[in-house]
BAMIGU-147363 format. One record per residue (C-alpha): x, y, z; residue number from 1. Coordinates in steps of 0.001 Angstrom, whole numbers, plus 500000, padded with zeros to 6 digits. Layout:
<tilums>
east=X&north=Y&up=Z&k=NUM;
...
</tilums>
This chain:
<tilums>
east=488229&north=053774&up=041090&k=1;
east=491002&north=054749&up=043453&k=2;
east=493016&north=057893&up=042036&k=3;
east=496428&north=057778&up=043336&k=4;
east=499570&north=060631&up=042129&k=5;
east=502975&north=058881&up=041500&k=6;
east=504641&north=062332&up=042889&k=7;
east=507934&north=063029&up=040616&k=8;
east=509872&north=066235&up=039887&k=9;
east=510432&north=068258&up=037026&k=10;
east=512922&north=067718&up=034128&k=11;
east=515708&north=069449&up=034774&k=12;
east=519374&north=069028&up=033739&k=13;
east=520794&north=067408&up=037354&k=14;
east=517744&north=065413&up=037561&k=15;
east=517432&north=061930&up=036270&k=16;
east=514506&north=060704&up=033996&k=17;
east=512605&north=058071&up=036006&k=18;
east=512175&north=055420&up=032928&k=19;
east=509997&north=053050&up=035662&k=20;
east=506927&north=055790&up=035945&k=21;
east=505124&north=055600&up=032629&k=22;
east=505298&north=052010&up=032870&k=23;
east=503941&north=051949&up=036627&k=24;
east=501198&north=054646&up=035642&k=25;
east=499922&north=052667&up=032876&k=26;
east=499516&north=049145&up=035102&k=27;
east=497533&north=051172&up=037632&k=28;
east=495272&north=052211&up=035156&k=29;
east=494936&north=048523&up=033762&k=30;
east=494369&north=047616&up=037096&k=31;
east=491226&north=049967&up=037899&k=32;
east=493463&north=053135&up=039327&k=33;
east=492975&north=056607&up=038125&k=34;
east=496765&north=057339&up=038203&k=35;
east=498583&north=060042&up=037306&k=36;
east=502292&north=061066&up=037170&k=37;
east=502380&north=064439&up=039238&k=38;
east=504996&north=066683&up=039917&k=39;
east=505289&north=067761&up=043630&k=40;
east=505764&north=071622&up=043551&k=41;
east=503499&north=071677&up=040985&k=42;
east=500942&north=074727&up=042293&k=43;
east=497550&north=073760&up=040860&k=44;
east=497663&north=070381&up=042057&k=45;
east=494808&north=069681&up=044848&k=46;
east=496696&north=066873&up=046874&k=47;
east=493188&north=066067&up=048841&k=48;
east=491660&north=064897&up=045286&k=49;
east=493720&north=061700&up=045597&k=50;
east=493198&north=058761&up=047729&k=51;
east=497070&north=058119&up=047873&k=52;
east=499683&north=060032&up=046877&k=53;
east=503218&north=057894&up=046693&k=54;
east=506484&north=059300&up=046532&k=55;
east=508238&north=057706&up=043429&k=56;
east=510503&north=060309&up=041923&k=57;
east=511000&north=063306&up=043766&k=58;
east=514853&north=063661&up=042613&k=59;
east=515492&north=066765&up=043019&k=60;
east=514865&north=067395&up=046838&k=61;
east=517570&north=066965&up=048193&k=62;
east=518575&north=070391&up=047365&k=63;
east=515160&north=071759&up=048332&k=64;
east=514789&north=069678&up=051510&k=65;
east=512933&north=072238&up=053805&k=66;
east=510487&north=073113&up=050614&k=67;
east=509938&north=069976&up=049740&k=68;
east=509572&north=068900&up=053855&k=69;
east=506546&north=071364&up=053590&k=70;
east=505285&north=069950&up=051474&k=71;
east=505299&north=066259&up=052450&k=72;
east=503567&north=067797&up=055444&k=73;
east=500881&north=069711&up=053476&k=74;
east=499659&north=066796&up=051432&k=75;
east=500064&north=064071&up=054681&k=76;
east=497835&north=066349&up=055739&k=77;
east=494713&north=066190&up=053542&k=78;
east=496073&north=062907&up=051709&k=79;
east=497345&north=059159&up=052830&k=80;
east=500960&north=059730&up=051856&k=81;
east=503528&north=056828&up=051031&k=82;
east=505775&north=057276&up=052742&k=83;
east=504748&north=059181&up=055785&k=84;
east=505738&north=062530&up=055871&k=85;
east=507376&north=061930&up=059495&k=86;
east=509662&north=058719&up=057606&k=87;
east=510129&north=061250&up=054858&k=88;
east=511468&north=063804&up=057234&k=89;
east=513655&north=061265&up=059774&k=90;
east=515028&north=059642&up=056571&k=91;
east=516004&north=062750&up=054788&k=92;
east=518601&north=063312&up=057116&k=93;
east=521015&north=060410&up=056563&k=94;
east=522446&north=061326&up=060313&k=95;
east=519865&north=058662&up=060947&k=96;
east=522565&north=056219&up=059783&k=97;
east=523838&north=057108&up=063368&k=98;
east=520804&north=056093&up=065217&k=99;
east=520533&north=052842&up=062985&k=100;
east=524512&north=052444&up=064436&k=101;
east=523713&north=053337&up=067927&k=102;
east=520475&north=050724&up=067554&k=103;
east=523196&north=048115&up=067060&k=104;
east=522373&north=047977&up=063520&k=105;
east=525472&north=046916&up=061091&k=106;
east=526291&north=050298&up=059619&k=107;
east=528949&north=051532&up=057484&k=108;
east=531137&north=053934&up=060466&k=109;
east=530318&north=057789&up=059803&k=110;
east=531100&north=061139&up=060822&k=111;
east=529208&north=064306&up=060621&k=112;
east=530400&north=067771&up=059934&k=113;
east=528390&north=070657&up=060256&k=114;
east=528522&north=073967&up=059048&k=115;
east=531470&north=075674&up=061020&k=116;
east=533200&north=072783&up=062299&k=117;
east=536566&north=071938&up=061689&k=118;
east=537783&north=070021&up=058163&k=119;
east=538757&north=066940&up=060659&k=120;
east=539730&north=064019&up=057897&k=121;
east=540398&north=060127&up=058146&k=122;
east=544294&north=059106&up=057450&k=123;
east=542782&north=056420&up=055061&k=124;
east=540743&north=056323&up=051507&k=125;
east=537307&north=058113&up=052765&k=126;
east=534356&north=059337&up=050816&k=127;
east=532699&north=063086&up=051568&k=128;
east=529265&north=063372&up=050901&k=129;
east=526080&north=065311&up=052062&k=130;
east=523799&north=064571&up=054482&k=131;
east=521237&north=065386&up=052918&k=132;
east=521905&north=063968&up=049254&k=133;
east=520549&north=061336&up=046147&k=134;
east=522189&north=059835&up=043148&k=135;
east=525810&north=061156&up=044611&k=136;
east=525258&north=064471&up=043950&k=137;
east=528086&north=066368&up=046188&k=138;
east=530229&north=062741&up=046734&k=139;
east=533293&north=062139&up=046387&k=140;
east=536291&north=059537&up=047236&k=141;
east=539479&north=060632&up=048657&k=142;
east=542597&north=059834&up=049376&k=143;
east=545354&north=061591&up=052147&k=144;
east=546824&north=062909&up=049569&k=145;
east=543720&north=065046&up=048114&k=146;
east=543522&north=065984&up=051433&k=147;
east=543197&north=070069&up=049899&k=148;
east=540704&north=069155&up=047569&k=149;
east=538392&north=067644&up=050282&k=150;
east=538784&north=070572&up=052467&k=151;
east=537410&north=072877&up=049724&k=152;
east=534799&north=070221&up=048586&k=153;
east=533493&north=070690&up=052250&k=154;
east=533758&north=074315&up=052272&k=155;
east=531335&north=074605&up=049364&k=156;
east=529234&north=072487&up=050759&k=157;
east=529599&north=073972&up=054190&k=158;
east=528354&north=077528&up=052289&k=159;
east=525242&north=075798&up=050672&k=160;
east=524239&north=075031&up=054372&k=161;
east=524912&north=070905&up=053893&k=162;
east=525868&north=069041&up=056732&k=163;
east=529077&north=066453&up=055418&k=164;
east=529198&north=062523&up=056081&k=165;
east=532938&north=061256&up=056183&k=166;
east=533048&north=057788&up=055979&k=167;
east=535722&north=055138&up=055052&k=168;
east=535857&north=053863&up=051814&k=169;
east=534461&north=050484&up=051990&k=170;
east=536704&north=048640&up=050075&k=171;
east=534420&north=045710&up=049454&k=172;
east=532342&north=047653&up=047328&k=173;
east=535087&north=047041&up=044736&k=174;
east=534925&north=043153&up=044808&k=175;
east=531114&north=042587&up=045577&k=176;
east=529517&north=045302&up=044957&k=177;
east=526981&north=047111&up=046577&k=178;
east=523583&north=044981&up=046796&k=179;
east=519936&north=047063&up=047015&k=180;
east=517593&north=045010&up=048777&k=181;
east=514016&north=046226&up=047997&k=182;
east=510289&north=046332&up=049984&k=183;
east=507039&north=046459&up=049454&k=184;
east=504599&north=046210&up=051662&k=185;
east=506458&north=044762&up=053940&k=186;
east=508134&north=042062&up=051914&k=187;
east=510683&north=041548&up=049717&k=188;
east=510102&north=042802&up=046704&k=189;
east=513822&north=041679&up=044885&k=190;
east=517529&north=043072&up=044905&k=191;
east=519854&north=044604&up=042623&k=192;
east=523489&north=044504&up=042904&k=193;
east=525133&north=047877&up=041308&k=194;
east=529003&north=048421&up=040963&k=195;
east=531145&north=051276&up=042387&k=196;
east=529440&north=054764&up=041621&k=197;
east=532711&north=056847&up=042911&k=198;
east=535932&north=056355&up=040770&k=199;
east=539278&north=058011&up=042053&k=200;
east=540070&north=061362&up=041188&k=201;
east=536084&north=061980&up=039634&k=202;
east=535208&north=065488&up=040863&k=203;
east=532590&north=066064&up=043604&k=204;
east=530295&north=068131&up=041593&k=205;
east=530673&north=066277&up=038263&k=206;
east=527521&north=064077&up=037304&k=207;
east=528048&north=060553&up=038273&k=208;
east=526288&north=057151&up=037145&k=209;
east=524381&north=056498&up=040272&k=210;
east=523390&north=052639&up=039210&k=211;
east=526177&north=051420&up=037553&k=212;
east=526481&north=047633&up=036208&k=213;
east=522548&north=047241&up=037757&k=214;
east=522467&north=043397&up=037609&k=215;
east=519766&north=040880&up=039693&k=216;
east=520538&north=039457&up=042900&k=217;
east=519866&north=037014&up=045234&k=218;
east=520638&north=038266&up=049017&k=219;
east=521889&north=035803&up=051738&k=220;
east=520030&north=035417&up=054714&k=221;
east=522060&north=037818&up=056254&k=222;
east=522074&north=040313&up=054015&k=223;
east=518348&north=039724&up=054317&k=224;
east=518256&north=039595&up=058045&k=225;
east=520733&north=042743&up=058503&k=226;
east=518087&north=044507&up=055976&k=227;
east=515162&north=043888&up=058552&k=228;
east=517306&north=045132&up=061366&k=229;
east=517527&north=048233&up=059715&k=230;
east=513669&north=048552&up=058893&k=231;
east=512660&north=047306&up=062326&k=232;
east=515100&north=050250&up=063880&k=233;
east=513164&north=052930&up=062147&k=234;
east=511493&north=054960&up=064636&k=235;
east=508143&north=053883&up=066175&k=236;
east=508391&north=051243&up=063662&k=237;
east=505691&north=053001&up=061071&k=238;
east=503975&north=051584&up=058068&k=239;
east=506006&north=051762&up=055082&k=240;
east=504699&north=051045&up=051604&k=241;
east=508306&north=051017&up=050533&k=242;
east=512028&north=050743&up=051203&k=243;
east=515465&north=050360&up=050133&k=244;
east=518067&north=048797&up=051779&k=245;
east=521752&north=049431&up=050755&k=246;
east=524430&north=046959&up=051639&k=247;
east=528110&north=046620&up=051474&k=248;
east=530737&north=044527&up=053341&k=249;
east=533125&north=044911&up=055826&k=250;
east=536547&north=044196&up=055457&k=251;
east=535382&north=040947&up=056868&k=252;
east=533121&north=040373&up=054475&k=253;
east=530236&north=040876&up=056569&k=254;
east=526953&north=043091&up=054798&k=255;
east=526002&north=046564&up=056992&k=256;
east=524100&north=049406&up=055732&k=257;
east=525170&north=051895&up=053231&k=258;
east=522130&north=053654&up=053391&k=259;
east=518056&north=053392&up=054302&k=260;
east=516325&north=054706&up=051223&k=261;
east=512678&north=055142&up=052521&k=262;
east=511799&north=058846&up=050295&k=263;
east=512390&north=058180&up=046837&k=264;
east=514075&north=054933&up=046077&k=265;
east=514441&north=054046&up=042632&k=266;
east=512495&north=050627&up=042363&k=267;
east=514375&north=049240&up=039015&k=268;
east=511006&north=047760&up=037600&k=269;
east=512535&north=047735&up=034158&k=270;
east=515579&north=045732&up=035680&k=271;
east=512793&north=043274&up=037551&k=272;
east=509937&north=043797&up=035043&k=273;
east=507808&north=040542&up=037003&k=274;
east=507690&north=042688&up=040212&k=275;
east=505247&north=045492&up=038413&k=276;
east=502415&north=043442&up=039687&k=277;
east=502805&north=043216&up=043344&k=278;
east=504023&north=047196&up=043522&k=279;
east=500664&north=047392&up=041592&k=280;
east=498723&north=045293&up=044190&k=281;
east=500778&north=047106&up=047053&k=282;
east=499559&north=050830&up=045758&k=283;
east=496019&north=049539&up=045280&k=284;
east=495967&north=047874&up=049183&k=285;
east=497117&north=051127&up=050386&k=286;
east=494701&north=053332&up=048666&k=287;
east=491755&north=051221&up=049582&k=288;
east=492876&north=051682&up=053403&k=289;
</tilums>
């Protein structure tokens, strides 16, 4: 009987309630698994008493990246981890999105400002947002004229040590939405196509709907084949259990990468309730390795 930890996060009021675990937990344990839902700061938990621990929920590290780093380290250490703690650590920087670019990946065009560099700001509608962020926490849209209210948004973030992203806003994302293209074990799993989560004029530190309008989809075999691009441009190509690939067009109309979600990604099981078995099978495989 494998035991495997679905690693989440504590309730807290900027942290979402993960409405996928009990479900998952419970189809493990139908299938054989001693699993168990498992906060990761949680102090008395012995990470070397599972045979897998995977990363399902951990929504709230993005604000506590170097503890929670640590830890990815600690238990990768005495524990198969899923993800890897090195994919955790590469993809919880999203200035990967310029090596995905610079790998001649299709990728939405960004900019990075650091702590103590200037407030240098598109002409155009652009979006601020941390580089080290989930659910749009700290994100904004923008237009030249709110050109005062982004320079403060990146100040505070500047003086919580965040590194900003400045990208355009993709303008597509209005008319087709953004599409979430989703792995296991290599494979597709399914996709999701979610609406606009940033609204003009919504504050950057007010709570935002992260999935909003979450309907099925069906990618295109591009979408599909600029999604493997991306995973195959991950660096030394590791084994992932699990991944999310974000896509919106260009003004052409072509797909390119929003963002790599390889740490946490939200798997919408209850949105795509006929994929539960085959993340089941893929958690089993893994902890049998």
């Amino acid at each position: 009987m494998p035991r495997i930890a679905l690693v989440t996060c504590r309730p807290g009021p900027e942290v979402s309630v993960d409405r996928d675990l009990p479900g998952l937990a419970g189809a493990l344990r139908e299938a054989g698994a001693d699993a168990r839902a498992v906060a990761w700061d949680d102090p008395d938990t012995d990470w070397a008493g599972f045979d897998l621990a995977v990363i399902r929920s951990t929504w709230d590290y993005s604000w506590r990246a170097a503890e929670f780093l640590a830890w990815a380290r600690r238990t990768g250490a005495v524990t198969r981890l899923a993800n890897p703690a090195e994919v955790v650590a590469w993809n919880a920087d999203k200035r990967y999105l310029g090596e995905l670019a610079a790998a001649g990946v299709p990728t939405v065009p960004t900019r990075y400002l650091a702590p103590g560099e200037p407030a240098e700001l598109p002409d155009g509608e652009y979006v601020v947002k941390p580089a080290s962020g989930a659910g749009a926490r700290f994100a904004a849209r923008y237009t030249p004229d709110e050109h005062d209210t982004a320079v403060r948004q990146l100040a505070r973030m500047h003086e919580e040590g965040f590194t900003a992203m400045v990208q355009p806003y993709v303008r597509g994302i209005d008319s087709s939405g953004e599409r979430a293209l989703q792995f296991f074990g290599g494979r597709l799993l399914h996709a999701s196509r979610k609406g606009a989560v940033l609204a003009p004029g919504t504050p950057y530190d007010a709570r935002k709907t992260a999935h909003p309008g979450l309907t099925p989809w069906r990618p295109t075999d591009t979408e599909l084949a600029v999604a493997q691009r991306a995973l195959a441009a991950v660096p030394d190509a590791p084994e992932l259990l699990y991944a999310r690939v974000d896509l919106v067009d260009d003004e052409e109309g072509r797909p390119q990468v929003m963002e790599l979600e390889l740490v946490e990604p939200n798997l919408f099981l209850s949105l795509h309730t006929g994929s539960v078995a085959g993340v089941v099978e893929g958690i089993l495989d893994a902890a049998r390795r």
